[in-house]
C-alpha positions in Angstrom: 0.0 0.0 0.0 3.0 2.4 1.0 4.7 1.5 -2.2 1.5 2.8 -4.4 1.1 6.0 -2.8 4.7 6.0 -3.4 4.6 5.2 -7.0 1.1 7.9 -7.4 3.1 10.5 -6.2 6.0 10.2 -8.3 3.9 9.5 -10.8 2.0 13.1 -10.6 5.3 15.0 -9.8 6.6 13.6 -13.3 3.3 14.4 -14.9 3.5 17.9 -13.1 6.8 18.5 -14.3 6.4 17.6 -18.1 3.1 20.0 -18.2 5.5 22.7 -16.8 8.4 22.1 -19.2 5.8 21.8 -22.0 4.3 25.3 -21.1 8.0 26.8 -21.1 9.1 25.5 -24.4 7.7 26.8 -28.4 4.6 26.3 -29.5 5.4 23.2 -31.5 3.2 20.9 -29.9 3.4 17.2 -29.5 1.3 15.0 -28.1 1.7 13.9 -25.1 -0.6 11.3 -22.6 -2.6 13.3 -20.5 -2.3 13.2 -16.7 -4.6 10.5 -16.2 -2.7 8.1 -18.9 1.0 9.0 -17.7 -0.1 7.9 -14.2 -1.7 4.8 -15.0 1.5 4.0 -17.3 4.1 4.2 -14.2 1.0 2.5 -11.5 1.5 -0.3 -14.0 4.8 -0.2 -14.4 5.0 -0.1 -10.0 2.6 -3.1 -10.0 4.7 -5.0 -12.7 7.7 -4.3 -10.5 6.3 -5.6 -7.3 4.8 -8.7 -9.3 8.6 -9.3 -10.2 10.3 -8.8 -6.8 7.5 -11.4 -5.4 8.1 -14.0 -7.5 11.6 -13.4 -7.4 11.6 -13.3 -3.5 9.7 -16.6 -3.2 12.2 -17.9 -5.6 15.2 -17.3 -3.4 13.4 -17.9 -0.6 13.0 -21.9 -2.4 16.4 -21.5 -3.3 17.8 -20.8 0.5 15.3 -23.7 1.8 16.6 -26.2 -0.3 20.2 -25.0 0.2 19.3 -25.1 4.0 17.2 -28.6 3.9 20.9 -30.2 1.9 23.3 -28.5 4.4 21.4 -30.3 6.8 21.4 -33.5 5.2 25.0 -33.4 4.4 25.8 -32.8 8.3 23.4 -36.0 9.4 25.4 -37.7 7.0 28.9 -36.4 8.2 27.8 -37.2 11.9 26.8 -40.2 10.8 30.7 -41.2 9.2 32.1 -39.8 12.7 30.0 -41.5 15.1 30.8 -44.9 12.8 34.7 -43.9 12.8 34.9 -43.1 16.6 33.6 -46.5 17.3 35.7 -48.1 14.9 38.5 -46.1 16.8 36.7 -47.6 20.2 36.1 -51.1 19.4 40.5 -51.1 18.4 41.2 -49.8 21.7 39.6 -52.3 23.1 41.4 -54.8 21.8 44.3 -53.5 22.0 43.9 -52.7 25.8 42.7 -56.5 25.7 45.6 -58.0 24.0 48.1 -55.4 26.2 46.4 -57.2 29.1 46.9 -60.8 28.2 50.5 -59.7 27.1 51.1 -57.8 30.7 49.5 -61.0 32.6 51.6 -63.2 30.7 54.5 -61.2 31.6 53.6 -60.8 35.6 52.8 -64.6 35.5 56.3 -65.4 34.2 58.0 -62.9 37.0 55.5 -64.8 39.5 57.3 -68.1 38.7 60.6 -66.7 38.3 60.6 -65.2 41.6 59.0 -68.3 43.1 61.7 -70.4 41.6 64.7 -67.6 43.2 63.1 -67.6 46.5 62.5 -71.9 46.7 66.6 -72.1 45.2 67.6 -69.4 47.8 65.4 -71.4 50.7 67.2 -75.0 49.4 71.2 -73.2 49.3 70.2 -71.6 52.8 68.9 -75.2 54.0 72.2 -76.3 52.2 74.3 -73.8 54.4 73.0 -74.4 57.6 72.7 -78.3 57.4 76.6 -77.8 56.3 77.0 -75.4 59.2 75.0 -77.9 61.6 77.3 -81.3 61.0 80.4 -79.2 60.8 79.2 -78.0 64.2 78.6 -82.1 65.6 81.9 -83.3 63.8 83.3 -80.3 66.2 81.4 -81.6 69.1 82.0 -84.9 68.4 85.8 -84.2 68.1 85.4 -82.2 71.4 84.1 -85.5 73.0 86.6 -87.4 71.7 89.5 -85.2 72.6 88.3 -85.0 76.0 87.7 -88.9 76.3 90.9 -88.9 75.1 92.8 -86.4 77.7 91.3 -88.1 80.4 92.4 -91.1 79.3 95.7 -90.3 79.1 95.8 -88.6 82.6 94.5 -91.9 84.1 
């Protein structure tokens, strides 16, 4: 509505202004539209140019909506490929923790036995030692005996 009054009253100030140049030139007349015509002339030019910038609006208006409705179809999809990749990436850590694990048990079974087997070989030289130490200490004793059965014996 604002753009027709618009369009009217440019419309009359161009008719206004022609009639007033016309007045001001010679007296070789042409004909011109009359007031009436020139102002329905540019009204339909205004309505042919509002025609054109609706169509053309609801154009890029379809235009942005499809662009819009694609982008998001495109970012489903590239969620989609990332959600798949970080549980790809998941499911290897996994079992690579896994096989890590088994590896590392492995391993801390092996020191287990290892260190078992040290401690029962450092128990059986001990035991070795001390039984050692123990009949070198009754050979003494026994010695002791003797030499004393002996010394008395001889001071008989």
């Amino acid at each position: 509505m604002v753009l027709r009054k618009i369009a009217l009253s440019v419309a009359v100030m161009a008719a206004l202004t022609s009639l007033s140049v016309q007045a001001q030139t010679t007296k070789t007349e042409k004909k011109h539209e009359t007031l009436k015509e020139r102002i329905d002339t540019l009204v339909d030019k205004a309505k042919a140019d509002v025609k054109h910038a609706e169509k053309a609006t609801a154009v890029t208006v379809k235009k942005d909506a499809q662009k819009v409705k694609a982008g998001v179809k495109h970012a489903e999809e590239k969620t989609a490929a990332t959600v798949k990749k970080d549980a790809q990436k998941v499911k290897a850590g996994v079992k690579h923790a896994e096989a890590v694990g088994k590896k590392d048990l492995h391993a801390g079974e092996a020191k287990v036995v290892k260190a078992y087997d040290n401690v029962k070989q450092k128990v059986r030289n001990t035991y070795r030692k001390d039984k050692a130490k123990v009949k070198a200490w009754e050979k003494a004793r026994k010695e002791r005996r003797l030499c004393k059965k002996q010394c008395k014996a001889n001071q008989k």
